[in-house]
NUMARLO-262319 format. One line per 8 residues: for each residue y, x, z of C-alpha. Coordinates in Angstrom, 2 decimals. Layout:
Y:X:Z; ...
***
This chain:
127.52:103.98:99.00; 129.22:105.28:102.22; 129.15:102.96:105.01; 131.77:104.43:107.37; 135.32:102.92:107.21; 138.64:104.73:107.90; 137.94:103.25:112.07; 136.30:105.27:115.13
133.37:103.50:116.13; 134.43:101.73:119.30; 132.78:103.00:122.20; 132.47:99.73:124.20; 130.47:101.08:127.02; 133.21:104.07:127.68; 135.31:101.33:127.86; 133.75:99.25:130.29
132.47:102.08:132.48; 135.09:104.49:132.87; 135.88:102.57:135.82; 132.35:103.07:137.64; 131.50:106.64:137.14; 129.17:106.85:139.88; 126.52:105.02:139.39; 124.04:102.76:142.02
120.60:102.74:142.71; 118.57:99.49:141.61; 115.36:98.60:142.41; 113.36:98.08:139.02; 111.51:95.12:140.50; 114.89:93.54:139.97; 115.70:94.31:136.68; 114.40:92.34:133.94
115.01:93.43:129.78; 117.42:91.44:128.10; 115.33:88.93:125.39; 118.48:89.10:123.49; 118.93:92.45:122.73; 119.21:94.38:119.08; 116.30:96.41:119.31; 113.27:94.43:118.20
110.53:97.71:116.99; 109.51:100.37:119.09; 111.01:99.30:122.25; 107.56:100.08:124.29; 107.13:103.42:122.07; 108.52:105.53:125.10; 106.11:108.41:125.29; 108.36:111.03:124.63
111.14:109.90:127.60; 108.28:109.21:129.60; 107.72:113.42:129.21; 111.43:113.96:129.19; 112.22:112.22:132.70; 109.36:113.32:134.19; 110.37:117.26:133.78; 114.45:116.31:133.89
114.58:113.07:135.31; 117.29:110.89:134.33; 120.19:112.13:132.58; 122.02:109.50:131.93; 122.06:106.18:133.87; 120.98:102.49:132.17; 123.63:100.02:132.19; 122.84:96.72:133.87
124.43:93.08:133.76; 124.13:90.67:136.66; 122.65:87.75:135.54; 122.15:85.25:138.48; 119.38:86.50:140.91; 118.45:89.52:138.66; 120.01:92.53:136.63; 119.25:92.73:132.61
119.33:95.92:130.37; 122.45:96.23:128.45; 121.71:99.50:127.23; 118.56:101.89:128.00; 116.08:99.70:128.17; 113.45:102.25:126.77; 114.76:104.28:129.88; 113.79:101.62:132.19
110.29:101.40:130.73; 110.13:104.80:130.86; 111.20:105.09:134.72; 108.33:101.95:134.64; 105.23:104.08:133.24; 106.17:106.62:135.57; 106.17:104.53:138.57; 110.13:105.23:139.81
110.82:102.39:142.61; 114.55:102.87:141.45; 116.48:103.88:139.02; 120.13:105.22:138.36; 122.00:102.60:137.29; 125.80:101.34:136.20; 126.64:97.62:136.83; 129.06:96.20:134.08
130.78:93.25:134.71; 131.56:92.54:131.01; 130.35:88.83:129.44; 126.82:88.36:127.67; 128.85:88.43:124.11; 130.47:92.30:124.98; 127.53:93.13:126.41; 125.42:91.98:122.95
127.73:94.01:121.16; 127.65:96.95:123.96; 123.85:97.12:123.29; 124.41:96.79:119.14; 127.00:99.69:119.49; 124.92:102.22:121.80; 121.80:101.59:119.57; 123.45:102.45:116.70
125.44:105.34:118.20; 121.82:106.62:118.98; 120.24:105.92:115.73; 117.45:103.58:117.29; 117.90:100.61:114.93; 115.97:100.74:111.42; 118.71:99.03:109.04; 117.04:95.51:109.12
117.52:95.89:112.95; 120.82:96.15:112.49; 121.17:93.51:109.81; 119.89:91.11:112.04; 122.20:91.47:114.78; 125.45:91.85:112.21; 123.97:88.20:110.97; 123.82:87.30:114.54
127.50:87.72:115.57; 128.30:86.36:112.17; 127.10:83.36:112.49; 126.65:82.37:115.95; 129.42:84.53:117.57; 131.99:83.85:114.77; 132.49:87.71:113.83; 134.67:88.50:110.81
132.84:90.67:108.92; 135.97:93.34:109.41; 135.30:93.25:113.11; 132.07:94.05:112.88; 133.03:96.83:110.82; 135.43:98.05:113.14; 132.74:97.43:116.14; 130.57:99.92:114.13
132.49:102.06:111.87; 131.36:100.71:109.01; 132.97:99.46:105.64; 133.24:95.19:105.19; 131.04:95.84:102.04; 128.27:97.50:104.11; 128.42:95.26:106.74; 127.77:92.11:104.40
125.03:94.41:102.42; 123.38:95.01:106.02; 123.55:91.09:106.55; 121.98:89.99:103.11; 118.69:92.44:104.56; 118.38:90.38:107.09; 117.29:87.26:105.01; 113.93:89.49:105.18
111.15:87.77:107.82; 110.36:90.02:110.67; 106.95:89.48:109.40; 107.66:91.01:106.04; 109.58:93.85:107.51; 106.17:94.48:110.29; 103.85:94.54:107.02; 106.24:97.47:105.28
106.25:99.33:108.17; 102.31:98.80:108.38; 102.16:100.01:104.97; 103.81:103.35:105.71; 107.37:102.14:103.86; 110.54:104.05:105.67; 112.68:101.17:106.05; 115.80:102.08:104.62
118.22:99.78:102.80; 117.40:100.76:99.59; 113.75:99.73:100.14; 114.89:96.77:102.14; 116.81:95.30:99.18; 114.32:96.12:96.99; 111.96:93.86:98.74; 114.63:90.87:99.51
115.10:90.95:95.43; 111.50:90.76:94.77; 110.59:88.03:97.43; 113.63:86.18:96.00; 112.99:86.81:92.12; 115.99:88.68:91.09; 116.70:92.31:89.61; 113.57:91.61:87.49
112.96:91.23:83.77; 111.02:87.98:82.33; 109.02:89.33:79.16; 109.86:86.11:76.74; 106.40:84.33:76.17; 104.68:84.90:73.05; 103.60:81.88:71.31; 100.22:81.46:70.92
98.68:80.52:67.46; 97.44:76.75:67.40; 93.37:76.81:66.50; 91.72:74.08:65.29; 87.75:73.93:66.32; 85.50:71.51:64.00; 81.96:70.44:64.66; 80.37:70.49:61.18
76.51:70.26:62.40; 76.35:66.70:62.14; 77.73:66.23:58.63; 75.51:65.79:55.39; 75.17:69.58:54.28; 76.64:68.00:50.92; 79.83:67.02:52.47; 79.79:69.99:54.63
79.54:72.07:51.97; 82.70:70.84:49.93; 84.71:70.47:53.24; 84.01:74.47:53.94; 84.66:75.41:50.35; 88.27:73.39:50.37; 88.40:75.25:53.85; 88.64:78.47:52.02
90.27:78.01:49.35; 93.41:76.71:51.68; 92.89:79.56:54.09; 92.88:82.24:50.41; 95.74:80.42:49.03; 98.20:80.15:52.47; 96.71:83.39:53.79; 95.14:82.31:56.89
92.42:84.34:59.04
***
């Protein structure tokens, strides 16, 4: 199944920094990572940027939002632990002035762009602005260039625990929606076949010990004859 649609992906972040090419210099000491943010595995898995910056430094600024007395990660958040390992006092920075909700979907859209979401990732935050931001599933679609049927395929994965989806990846599973849906249609019983139950054959157990071995006797030879004559084992 394809999950582009006929739309460009919307490049929210072009759009809100065209404006603010150069960028400042923040203290990291006051920026904090936004709790709210798409990314849920890997996010302290920064070994390889921690290499990269140190040789290159930082290519490409992290964008910030001003949040009270502090700044929170919109996008590049494994940047800014990066710039953290290394011990950087500042960083580059671009301050956005966009609401939480654009930035949510801001972060969604450059994680994506990037590839750093596993499909259940993504899942979860489509479900998000579904339900609590009152997206249509066609603006979703249009927010990440995907079709409406992929978008609400992508939300039914993320009925999945976090838990469940921690033990796959434990297991050595690539998390991909085909193995995601498998699992969802296990944990919830469908897709699978029911064998019908065999009936079992009714058995009848008799204690003769205590009869008269005269009565015994006659009851086990009437016993066989009914078993010869109705062909019973």
């Amino acid at each position: 199944m394809s999950k582009k649609n006929d739309f460009s992906s919307l490049d929210l972040i072009s759009a809100y920094t065209d404006k603010k090419k150069d960028p400042a210099t923040m203290e990291l000491d006051k920026i904090s990572v936004n709790p709210n943010q798409p990314r849920i595995f890997g996010r302290d898995d920064v070994g390889d940027l921690v290499d990269s910056m140190e040789r290159l430094g930082l290519i490409e600024p992290i964008l910030l939002r001003k949040d009270k007395n502090k700044y929170l990660v919109v996008a590049g958040e494994r940047r800014f632990r990066a710039a953290q390992k290394l011990g950087w006092k500042t960083i580059p920075a671009i301050i956005t002035d966009a609401n939480e909700d654009i930035c949510y979907e801001m972060a969604l859209a450059e994680n994506e762009k990037r590839k750093n979401l596993n499909p259940w990732e993504v899942g979860r935050s489509i479900a998000f602005l579904r339900k609590e931001k009152k997206k249509t599933a066609d603006e979703v679609a249009q927010l990440l260039g995907y079709t409406d049927r992929y978008v609400k395929q992508l939300s039914s994965i993320a009925r999945l625990d976090q838990k469940i989806v921690q033990d796959m990846l434990r297991s050595g599973t690539q998390l991909t929606v085909k193995s995601l849906e498998a699992e969802l249609k296990r944990r919830e019983g469908r897709g699978e076949t029911i064998s019908p139950r065999t009936k079992s054959p009714n058995r009848l157990v008799l204690e003769l010990g205590k009869l008269p071995v005269k009565v015994r006797d006659n009851f086990i030879k009437d016993l066989n004859q009914l078993k010869k004559k109705y062909g019973i084992n």
